[in-house]
Structures are given as C-alpha cells and as structure tokens.
C-alpha positions as CSV (number, residue, x, y, z in Angstrom):
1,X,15.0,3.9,4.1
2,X,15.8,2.6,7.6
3,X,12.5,3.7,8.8
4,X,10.5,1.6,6.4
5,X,13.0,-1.3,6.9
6,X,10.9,-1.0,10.4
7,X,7.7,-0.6,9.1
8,X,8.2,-3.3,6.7
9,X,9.4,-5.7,9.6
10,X,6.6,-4.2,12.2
11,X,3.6,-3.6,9.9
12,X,2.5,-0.1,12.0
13,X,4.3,1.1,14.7
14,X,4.7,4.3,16.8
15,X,7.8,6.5,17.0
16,X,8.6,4.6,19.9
17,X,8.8,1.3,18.0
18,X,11.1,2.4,15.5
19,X,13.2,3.9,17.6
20,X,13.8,1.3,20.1
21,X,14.8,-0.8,16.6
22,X,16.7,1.8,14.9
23,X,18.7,4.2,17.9
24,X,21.2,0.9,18.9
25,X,22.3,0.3,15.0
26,X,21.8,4.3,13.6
27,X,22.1,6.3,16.8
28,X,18.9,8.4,15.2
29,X,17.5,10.4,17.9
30,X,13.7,9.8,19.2
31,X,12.4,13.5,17.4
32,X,15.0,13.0,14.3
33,X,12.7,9.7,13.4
34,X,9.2,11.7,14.6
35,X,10.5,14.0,12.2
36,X,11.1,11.9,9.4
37,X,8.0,9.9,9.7
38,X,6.0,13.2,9.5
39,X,8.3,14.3,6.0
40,X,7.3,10.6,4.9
41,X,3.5,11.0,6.1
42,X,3.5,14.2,3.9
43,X,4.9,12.9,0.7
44,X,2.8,9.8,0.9
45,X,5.2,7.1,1.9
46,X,3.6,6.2,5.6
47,X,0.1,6.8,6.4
48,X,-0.5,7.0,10.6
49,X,-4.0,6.8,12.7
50,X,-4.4,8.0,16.0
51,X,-4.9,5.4,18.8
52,X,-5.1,7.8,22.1
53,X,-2.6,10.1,21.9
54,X,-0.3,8.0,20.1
55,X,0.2,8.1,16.1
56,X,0.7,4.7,14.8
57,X,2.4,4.8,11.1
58,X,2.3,2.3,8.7
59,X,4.3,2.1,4.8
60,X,1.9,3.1,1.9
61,X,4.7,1.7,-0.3
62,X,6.1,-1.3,-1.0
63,X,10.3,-2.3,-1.5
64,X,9.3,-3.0,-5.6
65,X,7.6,0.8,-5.6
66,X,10.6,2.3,-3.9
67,X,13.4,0.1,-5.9
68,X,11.4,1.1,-9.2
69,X,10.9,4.8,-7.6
70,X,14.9,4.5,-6.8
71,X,15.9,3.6,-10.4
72,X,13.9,6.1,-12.3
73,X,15.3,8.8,-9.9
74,X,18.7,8.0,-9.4
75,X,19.2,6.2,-12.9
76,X,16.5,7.4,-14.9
77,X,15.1,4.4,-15.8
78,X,18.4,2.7,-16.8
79,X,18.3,-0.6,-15.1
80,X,21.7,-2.0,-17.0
81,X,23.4,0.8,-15.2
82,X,22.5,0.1,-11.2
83,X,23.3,-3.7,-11.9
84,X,26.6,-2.9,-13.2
85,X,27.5,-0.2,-10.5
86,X,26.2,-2.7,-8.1
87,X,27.9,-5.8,-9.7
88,X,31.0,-3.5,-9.6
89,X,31.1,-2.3,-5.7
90,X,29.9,-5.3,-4.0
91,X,31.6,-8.5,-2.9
92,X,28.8,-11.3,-4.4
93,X,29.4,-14.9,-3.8
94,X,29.2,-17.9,-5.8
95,X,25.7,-18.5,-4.9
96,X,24.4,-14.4,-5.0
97,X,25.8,-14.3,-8.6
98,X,23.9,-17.8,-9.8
99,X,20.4,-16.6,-8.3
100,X,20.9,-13.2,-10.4
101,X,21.3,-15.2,-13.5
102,X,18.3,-17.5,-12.6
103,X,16.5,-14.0,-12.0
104,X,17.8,-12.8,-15.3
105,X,16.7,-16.1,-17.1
106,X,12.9,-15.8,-15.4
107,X,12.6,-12.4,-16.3
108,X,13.4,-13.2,-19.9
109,X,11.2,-16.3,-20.2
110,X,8.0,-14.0,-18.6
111,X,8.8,-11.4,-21.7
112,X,9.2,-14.1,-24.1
113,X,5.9,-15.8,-22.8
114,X,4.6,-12.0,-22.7
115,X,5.7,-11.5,-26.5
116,X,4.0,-14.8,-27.4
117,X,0.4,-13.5,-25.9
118,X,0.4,-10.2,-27.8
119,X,0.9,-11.9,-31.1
C-alpha cells in the first residue's frame, strides 16, 4: 500500500523515487521495493516502461478499486462491518465524524435519486 501511496503522489516513478520517499518513514530496503513493484507489475497493480535502462512504474489502479478490492477481500462485501471496526479502533474528531454523516446522507440521496430513475 505504501508503494502506491508513492505512485499516487508521483504519477510514475523508478525504484529510486520510491525509495528515496519511502526508506526515511518505512526503513524498506532499495531491492525489498524493486521487489515488490515487480510482485505488483505481475498481478496487475503497476504497469512500468523502460526509459534507458531504467523501469519507470506507474499504478494501474485507483484508491476506490483498491478500497472496493479491500472490502470484498477482507470483508466480503460487508461494508457495515469495516465502518464499525473502523468507527471502533480509531480516535475521530468532531469534525471527521460530521463529514461521515454528510457522506452517508449523499450516498443515500444518489440511491434515492437512482431508485426514482429506474421506476
């Protein structure tokens, strides 16, 4: 996940880029991240291109595809259940738990306006 934080950030980068970002914060070693991004490259995550002798990688994926990848793996599917296990371990403030309702409240007027389209 740390590695397509980068790419995220960075838009392509080599191995160099991410680990000059990550090593400080992760302490990952240089061929631990070549590694990974090749693991990543082979699943389908990160795509790379060659520019000289360097391979530049870039995400194939975006945070929604992973969250939604996340849930249905970890959760099968069961939204109701990572909310609550998140609402229960984590410290939200005032503010984090208001925009969660507002999300709530958007989500449910999309399906509502969804519901009213189909009929």
């Amino acid at each position: 996940m740390e590695i397509l934080k980068v790419l995220w950030e960075i838009q392509e980068g080599s191995v160099r880029d991410v680990h000059e970002r990550l090593s400080q914060s992760t302490g990952l070693h240089f061929n631990t991240i070549q590694t990974q991004l090749r693991i990543m490259d082979d699943k389908g995550l990160v795509k790379h291109r060659r520019d000289g002798r360097t391979f530049l990688y870039a995400p194939l994926c975006t945070r929604k595809q992973i969250s939604s990848r996340f849930v249905r793996k970890v959760y099968d599917g069961a939204v109701g259940e990572l909310v609550l296990n998140m609402l229960s371990s984590e410290t939200l403030s005032d503010d984090e738990l208001a925009e969660l309702q507002s999300m709530i409240a958007q989500a449910r007027a999309k399906k509502s306006r969804q519901k009213k389209r189909g009929q």
